[in-house]
C-alpha positions as CSV (number, residue, x, y, z in Angstrom):
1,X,7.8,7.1,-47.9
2,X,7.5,4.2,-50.1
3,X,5.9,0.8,-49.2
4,X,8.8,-1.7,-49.1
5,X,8.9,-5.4,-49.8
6,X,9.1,-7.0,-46.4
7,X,10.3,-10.4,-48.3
8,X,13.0,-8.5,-50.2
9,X,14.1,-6.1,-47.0
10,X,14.7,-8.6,-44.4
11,X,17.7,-11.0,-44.8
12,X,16.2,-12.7,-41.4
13,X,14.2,-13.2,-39.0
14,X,11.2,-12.8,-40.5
15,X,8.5,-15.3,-40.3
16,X,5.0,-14.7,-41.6
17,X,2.5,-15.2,-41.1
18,X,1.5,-15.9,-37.2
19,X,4.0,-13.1,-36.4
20,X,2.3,-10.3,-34.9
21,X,0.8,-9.7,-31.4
22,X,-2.4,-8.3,-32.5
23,X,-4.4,-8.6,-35.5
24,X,-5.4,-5.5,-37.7
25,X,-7.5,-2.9,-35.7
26,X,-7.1,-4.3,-32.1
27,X,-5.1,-3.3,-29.4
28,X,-3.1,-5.7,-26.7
29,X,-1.1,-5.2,-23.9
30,X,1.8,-6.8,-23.7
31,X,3.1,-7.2,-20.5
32,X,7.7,-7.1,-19.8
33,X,9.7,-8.3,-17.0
34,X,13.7,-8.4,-16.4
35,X,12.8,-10.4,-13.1
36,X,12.7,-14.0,-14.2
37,X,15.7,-16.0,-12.9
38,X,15.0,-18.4,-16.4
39,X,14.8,-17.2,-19.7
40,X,14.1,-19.1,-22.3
41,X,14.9,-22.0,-20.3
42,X,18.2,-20.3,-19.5
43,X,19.3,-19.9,-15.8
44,X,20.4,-16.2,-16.0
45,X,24.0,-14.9,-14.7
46,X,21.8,-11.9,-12.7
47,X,18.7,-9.8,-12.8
48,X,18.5,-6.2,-14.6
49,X,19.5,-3.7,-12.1
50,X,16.8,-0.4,-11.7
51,X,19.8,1.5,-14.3
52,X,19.0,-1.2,-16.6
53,X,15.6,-1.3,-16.3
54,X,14.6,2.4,-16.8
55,X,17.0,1.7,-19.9
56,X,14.8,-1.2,-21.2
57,X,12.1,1.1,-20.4
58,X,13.1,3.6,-22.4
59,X,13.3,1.0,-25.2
60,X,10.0,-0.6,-24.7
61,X,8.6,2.8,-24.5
62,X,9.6,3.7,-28.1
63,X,8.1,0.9,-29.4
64,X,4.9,2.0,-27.7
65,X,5.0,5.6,-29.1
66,X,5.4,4.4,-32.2
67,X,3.1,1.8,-32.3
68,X,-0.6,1.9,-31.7
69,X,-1.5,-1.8,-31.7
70,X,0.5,-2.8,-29.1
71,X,1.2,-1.5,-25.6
72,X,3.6,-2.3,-23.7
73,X,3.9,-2.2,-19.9
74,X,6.9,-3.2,-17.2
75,X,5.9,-5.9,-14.6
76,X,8.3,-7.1,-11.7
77,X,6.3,-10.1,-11.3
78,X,7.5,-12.4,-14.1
79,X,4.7,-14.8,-13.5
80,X,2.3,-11.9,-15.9
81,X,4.8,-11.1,-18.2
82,X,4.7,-12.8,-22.4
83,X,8.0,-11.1,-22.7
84,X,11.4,-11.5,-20.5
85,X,14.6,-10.2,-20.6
86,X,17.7,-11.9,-19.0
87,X,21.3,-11.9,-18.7
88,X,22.8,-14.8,-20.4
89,X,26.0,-16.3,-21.6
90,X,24.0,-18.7,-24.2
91,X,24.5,-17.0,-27.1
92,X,27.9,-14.5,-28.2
93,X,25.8,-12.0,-29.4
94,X,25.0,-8.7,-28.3
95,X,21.5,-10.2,-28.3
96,X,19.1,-12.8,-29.1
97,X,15.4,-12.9,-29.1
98,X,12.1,-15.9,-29.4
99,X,8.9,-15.8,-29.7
100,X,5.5,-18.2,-29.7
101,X,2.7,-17.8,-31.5
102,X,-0.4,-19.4,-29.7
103,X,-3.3,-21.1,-31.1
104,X,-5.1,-17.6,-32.0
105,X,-2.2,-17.1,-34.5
106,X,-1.3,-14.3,-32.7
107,X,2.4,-14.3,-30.9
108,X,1.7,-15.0,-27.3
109,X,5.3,-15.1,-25.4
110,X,8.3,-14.3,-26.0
111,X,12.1,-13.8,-25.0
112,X,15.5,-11.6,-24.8
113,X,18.6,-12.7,-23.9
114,X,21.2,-10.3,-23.6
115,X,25.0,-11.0,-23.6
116,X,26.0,-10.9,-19.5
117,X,29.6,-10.8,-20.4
118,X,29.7,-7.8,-22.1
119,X,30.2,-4.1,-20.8
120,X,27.2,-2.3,-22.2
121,X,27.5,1.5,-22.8
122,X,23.7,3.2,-22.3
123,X,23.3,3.7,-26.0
124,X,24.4,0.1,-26.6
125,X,22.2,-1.5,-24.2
126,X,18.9,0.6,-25.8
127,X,20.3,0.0,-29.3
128,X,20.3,-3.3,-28.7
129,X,16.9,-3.8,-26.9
130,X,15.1,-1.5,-29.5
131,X,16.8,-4.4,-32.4
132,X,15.6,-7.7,-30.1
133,X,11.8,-5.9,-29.4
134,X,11.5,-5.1,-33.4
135,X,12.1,-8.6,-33.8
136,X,9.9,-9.4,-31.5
137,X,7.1,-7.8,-32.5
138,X,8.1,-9.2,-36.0
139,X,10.2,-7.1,-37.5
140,X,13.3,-8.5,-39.4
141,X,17.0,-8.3,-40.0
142,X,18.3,-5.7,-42.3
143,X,21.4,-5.4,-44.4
144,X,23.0,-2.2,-43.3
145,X,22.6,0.8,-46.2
146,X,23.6,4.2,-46.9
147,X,20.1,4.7,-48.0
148,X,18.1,4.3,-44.7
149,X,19.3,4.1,-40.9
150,X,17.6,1.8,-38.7
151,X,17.8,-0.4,-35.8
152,X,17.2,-3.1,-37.6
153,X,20.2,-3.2,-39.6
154,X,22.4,-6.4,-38.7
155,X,25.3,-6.2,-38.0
156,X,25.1,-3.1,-35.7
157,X,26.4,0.2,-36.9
158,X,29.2,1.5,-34.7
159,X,29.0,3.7,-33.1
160,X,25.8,3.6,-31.5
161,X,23.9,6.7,-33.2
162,X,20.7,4.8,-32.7
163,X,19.3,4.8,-29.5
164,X,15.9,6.3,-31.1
165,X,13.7,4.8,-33.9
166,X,14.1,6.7,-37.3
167,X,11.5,7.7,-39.5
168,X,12.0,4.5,-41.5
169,X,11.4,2.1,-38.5
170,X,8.5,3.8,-37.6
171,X,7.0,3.1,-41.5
172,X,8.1,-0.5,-41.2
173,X,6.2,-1.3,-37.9
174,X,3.2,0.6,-38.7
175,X,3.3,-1.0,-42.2
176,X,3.6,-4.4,-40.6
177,X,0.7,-3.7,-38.1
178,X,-1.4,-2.2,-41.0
179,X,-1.5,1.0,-39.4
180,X,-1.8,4.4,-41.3
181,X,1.4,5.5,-42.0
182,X,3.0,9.3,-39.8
183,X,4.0,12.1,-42.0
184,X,7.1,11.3,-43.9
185,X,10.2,11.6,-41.5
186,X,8.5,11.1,-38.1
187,X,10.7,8.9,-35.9
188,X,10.5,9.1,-31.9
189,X,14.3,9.1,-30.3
190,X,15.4,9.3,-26.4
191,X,18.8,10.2,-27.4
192,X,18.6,13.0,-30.3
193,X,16.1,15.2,-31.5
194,X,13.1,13.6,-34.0
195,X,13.7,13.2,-37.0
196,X,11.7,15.3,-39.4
197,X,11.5,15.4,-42.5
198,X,14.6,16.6,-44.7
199,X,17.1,15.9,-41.8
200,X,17.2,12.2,-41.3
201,X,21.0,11.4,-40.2
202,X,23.7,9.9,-42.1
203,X,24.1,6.0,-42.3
204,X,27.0,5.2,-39.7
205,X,29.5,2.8,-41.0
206,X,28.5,-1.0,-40.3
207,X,30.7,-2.7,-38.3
208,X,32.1,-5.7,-40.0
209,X,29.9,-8.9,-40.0
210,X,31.1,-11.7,-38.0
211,X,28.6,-14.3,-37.2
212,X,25.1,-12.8,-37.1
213,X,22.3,-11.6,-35.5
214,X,23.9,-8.9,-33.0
215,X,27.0,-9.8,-33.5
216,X,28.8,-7.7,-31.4
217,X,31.3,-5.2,-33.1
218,X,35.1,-4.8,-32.5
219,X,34.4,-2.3,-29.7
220,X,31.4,-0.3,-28.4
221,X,30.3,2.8,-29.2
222,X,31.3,6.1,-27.7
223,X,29.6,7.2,-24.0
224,X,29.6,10.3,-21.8
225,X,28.0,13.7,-22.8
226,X,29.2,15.5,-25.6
227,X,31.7,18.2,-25.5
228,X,30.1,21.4,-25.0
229,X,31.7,23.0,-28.0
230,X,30.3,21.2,-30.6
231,X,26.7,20.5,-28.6
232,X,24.1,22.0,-30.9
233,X,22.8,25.4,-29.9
234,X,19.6,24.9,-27.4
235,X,16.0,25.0,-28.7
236,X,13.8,28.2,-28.0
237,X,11.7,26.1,-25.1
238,X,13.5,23.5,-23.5
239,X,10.6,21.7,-23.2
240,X,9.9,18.3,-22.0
241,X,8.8,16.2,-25.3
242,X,8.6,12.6,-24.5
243,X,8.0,10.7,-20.7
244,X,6.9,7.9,-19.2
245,X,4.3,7.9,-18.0
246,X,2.9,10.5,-19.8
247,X,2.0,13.2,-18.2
248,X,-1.2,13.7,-16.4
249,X,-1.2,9.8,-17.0
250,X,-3.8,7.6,-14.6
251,X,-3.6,4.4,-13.6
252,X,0.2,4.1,-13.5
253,X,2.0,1.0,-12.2
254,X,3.2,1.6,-8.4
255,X,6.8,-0.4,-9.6
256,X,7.2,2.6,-12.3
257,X,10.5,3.6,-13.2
258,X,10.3,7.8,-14.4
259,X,11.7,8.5,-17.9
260,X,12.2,11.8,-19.9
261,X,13.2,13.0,-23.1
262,X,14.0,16.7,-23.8
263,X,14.4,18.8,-26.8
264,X,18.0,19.0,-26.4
265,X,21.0,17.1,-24.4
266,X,21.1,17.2,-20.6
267,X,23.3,17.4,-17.8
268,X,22.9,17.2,-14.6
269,X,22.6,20.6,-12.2
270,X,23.6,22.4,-8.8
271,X,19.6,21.1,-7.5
272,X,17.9,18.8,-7.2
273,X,14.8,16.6,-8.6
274,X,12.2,16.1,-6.1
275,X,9.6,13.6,-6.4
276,X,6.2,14.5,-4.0
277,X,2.6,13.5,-3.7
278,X,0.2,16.2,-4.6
279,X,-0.6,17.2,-1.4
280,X,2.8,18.0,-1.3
281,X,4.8,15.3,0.5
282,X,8.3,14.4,-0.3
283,X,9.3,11.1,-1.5
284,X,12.5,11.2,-2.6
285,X,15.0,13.7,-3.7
286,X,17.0,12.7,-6.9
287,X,20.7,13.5,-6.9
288,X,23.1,11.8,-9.8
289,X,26.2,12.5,-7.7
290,X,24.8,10.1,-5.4
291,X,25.8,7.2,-7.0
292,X,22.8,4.9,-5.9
293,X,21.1,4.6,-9.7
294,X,18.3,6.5,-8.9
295,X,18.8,8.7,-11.1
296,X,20.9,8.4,-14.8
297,X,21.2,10.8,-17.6
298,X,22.3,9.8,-20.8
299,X,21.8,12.2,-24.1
300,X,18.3,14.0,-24.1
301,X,17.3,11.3,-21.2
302,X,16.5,11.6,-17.6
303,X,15.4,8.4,-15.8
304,X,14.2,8.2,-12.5
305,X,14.2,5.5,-9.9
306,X,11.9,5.9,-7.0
307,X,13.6,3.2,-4.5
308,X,10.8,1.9,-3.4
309,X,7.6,1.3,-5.0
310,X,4.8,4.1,-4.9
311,X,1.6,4.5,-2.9
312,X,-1.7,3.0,-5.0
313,X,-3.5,4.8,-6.3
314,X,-1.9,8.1,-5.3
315,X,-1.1,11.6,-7.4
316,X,2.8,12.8,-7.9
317,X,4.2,15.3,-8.7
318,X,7.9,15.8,-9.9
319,X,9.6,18.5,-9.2
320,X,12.1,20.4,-10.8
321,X,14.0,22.7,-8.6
322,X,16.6,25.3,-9.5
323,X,19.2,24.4,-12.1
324,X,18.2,21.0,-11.6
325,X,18.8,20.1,-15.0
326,X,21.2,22.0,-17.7
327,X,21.8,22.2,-21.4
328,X,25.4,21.7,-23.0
329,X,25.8,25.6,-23.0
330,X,25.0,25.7,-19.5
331,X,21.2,27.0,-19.6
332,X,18.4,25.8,-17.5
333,X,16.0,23.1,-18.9
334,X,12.7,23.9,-17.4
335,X,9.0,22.1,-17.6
336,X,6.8,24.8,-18.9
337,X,3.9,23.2,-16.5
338,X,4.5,20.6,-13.2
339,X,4.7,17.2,-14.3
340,X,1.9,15.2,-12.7
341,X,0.6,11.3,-12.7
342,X,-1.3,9.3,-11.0
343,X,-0.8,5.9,-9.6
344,X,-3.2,2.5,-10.0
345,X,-4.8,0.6,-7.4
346,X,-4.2,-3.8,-6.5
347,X,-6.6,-6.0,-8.4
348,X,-7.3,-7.1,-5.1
349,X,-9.1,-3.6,-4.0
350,X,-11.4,-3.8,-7.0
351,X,-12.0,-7.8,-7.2
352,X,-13.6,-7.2,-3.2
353,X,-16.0,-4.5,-4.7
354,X,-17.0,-5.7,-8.0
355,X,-17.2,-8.5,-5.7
356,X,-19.3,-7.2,-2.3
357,X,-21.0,-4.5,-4.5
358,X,-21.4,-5.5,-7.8
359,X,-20.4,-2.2,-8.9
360,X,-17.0,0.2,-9.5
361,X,-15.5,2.0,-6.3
362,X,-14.9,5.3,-7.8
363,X,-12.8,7.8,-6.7
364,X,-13.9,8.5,-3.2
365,X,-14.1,4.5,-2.0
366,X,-11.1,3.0,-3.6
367,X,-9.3,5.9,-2.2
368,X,-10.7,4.8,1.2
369,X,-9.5,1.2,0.2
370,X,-6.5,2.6,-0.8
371,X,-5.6,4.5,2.0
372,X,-5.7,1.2,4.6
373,X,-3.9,-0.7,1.9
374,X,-1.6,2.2,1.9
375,X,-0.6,2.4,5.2
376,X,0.5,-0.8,5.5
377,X,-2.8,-3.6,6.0
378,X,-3.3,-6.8,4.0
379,X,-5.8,-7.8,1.4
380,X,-7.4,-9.8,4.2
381,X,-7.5,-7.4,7.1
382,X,-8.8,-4.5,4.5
383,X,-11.4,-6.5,3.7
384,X,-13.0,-7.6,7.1
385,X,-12.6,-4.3,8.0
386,X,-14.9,-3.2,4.5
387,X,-17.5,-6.0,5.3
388,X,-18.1,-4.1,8.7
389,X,-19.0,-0.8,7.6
390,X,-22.4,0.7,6.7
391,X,-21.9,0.7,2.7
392,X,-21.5,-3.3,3.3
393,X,-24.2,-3.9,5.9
394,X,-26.8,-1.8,3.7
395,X,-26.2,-4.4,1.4
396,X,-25.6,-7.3,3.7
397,X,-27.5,-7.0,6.5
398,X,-26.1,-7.7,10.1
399,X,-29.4,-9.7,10.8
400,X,-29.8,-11.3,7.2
401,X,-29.4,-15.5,7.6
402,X,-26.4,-17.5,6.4
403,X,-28.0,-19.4,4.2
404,X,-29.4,-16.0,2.1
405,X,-25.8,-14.4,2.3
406,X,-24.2,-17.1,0.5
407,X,-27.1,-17.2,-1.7
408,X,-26.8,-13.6,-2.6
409,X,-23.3,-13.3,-2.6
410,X,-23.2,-16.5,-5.4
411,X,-25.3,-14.3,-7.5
412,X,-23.7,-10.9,-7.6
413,X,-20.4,-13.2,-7.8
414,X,-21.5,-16.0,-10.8
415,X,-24.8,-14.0,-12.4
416,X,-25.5,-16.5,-15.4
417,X,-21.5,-17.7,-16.0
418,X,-22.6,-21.2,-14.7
419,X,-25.3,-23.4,-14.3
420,X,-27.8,-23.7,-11.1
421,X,-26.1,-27.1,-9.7
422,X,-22.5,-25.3,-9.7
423,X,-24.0,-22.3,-7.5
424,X,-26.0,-24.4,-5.1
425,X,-22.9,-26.5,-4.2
426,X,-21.1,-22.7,-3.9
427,X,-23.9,-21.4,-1.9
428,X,-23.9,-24.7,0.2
429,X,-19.8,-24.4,0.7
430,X,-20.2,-20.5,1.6
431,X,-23.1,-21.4,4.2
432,X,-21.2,-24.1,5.8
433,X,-17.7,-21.8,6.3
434,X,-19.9,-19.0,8.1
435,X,-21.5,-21.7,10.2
436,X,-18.2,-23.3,11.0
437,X,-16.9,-20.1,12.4
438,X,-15.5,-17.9,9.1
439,X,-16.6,-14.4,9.6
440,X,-18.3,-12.3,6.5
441,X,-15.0,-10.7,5.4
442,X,-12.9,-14.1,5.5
443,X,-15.7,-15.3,3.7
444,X,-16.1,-12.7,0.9
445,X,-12.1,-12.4,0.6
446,X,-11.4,-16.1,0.4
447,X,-14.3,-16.4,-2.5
448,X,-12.6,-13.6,-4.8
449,X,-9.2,-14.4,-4.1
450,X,-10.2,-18.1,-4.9
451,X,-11.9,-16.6,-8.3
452,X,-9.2,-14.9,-9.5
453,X,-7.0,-17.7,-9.0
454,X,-8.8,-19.7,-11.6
455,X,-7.4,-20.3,-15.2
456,X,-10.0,-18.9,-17.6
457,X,-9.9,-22.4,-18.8
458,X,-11.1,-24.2,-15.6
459,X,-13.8,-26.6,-17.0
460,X,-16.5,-25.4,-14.5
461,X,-15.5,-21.9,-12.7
462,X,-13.2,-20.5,-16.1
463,X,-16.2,-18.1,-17.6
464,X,-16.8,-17.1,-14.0
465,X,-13.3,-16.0,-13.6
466,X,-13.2,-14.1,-16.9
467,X,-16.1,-12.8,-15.7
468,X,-14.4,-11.1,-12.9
469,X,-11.4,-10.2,-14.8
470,X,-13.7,-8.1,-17.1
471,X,-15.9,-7.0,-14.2
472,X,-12.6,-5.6,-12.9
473,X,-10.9,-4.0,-15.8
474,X,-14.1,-1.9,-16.6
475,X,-14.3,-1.1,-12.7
476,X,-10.5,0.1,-13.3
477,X,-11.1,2.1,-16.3
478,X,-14.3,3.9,-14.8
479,X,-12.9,4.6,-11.3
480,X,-9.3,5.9,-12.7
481,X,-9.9,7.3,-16.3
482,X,-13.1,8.8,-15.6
483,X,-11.8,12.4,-14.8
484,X,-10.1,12.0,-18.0
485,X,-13.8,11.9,-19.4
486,X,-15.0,15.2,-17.9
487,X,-12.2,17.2,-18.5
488,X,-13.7,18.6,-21.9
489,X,-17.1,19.4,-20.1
490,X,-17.7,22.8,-19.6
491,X,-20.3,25.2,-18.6
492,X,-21.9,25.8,-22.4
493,X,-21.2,22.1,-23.4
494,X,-24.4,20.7,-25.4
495,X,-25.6,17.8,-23.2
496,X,-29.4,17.5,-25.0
497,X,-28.7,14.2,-26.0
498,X,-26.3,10.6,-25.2
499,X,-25.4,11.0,-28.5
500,X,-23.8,14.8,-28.0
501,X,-22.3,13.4,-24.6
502,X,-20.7,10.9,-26.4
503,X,-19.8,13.2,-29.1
504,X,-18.1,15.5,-26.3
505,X,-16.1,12.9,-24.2
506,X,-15.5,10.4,-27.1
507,X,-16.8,7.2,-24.5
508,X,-19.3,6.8,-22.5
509,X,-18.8,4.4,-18.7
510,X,-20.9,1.3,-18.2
511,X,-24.4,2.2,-16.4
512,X,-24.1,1.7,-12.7
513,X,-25.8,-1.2,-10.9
């Protein structure tokens, strides 16, 4: 595909340089929330619903695939999000996006208001979204031609064809990102098939301009399954193509919505969709007749909407039953293996180890943590429960003084992120709490809770609390991802040398303590 002229393809919108959320090479997460009652400074007119959330998820999700710089992941907390989404009546658009771009000269925040006032079909609302997150990430407006389709074009094509990224927006964003380019005609869709090379879909006729960025055409695009007559014939496998989370995915946000995109369009069955735990526990049946938003089909999409969030760090599987899910033609659409994830644990579970230990839980302990936090007991109560067992006492004996725990419990906290002064006075204020009355497990969970409460820019304590966050996101990656690491071992593998290990896995974990 050829390079194109950002400056000569984008009317608007476009504002280099300090528009990117990464620079070339790295990798960010960018965190989303629909949650905030403001936006932009804009009391919204109401929250996203969970239908409108998988939608947005489905949008974000794109972006993802077809992105490698960026990731993005969904938050209900809008405190952690750089990105929210709202429901406004600020602007009479379809849509209207912002963004800031920090001192790193990197974008840092950002925001999406979307028209309250308007009905949005499915394929509308993720049209829309995919436009406003390509602008986002720094994309730019588009003059609608009959020699590319893409969701940048502005004004919107009508009807909504687009509720996928073509092969050309998937060359403009890697482009942007300096990414190498996919083979020509490789777009990611929720919607429709993806488009390969030779078969990229007409232009649909632009709606007339009337004002704008998203401005929103005469009337919206068409909704509803399509007639079974002219539904394309089915694909030889009826496979699963596209979800999120992935599947086999680790470390999955308990708040995650379940999206899926299929090789062909789907309708709902006579069964059912049944979400269990691996050890085979039901959590929730899926029925769309029910009417409660839990679960919405749209297209080649299936979204899921557990109604309550999920156990930490817990493995699901979802179930397909019998003629759960159909083609136009009326055939089954099966999984050809079971679709399987697994769920993350609380910051909270791995601050108290790296913490108390100094060291990642692994599998076996933070499912012990996870269990208690699981069934139901606070951060708190886990924790003075934790500093009472053996594994705790080994390290912090039962008979060892005051004054030495706080002294030890400074060092595996601070190591050498601040000065001897600083960790006297926090050895002194640990020392005096215990004497006062604080038993070991208030002690140790106020301490980390306190830590992680600190801005990394606190003048005395900031490099000890970016200390923990990093302490905590390697803890993470080697306590959840680390069966992803010895999946390719087997019983011939060569294992003579680090280097060959490395070789074999493609990482190797952090040494223990």
């Amino acid at each position: 595909m050829p390079v194109p002229d950002f400056s000569q393809l984008f009317y608007d919108d476009f504002y280099p340089p300090g528009h990117l959320w990464a620079f070339p090479g790295q990798r960010r997460v960018v965190v989303w929330s629909d949650q905030s009652q403001i936006v932009d400074g804009v009391t919204v007119l109401r929250l996203f619903n969970s239908t409108e959330t998988a939608l947005a998820q489905q949008a974000f999700s794109l972006w993802d695939l077809a992105l490698d710089s960026v990731e993005f992941r969904y938050s209900a907390d809008p405190a952690v999000a750089q990105v929210l989404l709202g429901w406004t009546n600020e602007y009479g658009t379809w849509g209207h996006w912002s963004a800031m771009t920090g001192p790193a000269g990197v974008r840092d925040a950002a925001a999406i208001q979307l028209n309250g006032l308007l009905n949005f079909a499915p394929e509308a609302l993720v049209h829309t979204l995919l436009h406003e997150i390509g602008n986002v990430l720094g994309l730019g407006d588009i003059v609608p031609s009959d020699e590319f389709v893409s969701v940048q074009e502005d004004p919107f094509p009508r009807p909504f064809v687009s509720a996928q990224l073509s092969a050309f927006d998937v060359a403009l964003i890697r482009q942007l990102y300096s990414e190498p380019a996919w083979p020509d005609g490789t777009g990611v869709s929720v919607a429709r098939d993806v488009i390969t090379q030779g078969a990229q879909p007409a232009a649909p006729e632009p709606a007339p301009a009337s004002g704008g960025a998203g401005t929103p055409p005469p009337e919206a695009g068409p909704s509803g399954p399509p007639a079974a007559a002219s539904a394309a014939p089915p694909t030889a496998s009826q496979l699963l193509r596209l979800a999120t989370p992935a599947d086999g995915a680790k470390g999955v946000a308990a708040s995650s919505n379940i999206s899926m995109s299929f090789s062909t369009d789907v309708f709902a069955g006579k069964g059912a969709i049944t979400l269990k735990t691996a050890a085979g526990e039901t959590v929730q049946t899926f029925d769309p007749k029910a009417g409660d938003g839990s679960m919405t089909i749209f297209g080649t999409a299936l979204l899921l909407n557990p109604k309550a969030d999920l156990k930490a760090f817990t493995s699901y599987v979802v179930d397909f039953g019998a003629d759960a899910l159909e083609d136009a033609a009326g055939n089954d659409v099966v999984l050809a293996r079971p679709f399987d994830f697994r769920t993350t644990a609380p910051d909270g579970l791995y601050q108290f180890f790296v913490v108390a230990f100094d060291a990642a839980p692994g599998a076996v302990y933070m499912g012990q943590l996870a269990e208690a936090w699981n069934a139901g007991m606070s951060l708190q109560d886990i924790v003075e429960v934790f500093t009472q067992k053996e594994q705790f006492t080994s390290v912090f004996p039962t008979t060892m003084s005051t004054k030495d725990f706080a002294a030890k419990l400074v060092d595996r906290v601070v190591e050498s992120s601040v000065g001897d002064t600083l960790k006297t006075s926090a050895a002194k204020d640990i020392a005096d709490a215990l004497e006062s009355g604080w038993s070991r497990g208030k002690t140790t969970y106020t301490v980390f809770n306190n830590l992680a409460a600190k801005p990394t820019t606190d003048p005395d304590w900031g490099l000890t609390a970016q200390l923990l966050r990093n302490e905590v996101t390697v803890a993470r990656y080697i306590t959840e991802q680390l069966q992803k690491l010895i999946d390719p071992v087997t019983a011939t593998s060569d294992l003579s040398s680090t280097d060959k290990i490395v070789q074999l896995i493609g990482s190797l974990p952090p040494p223990g303590p």
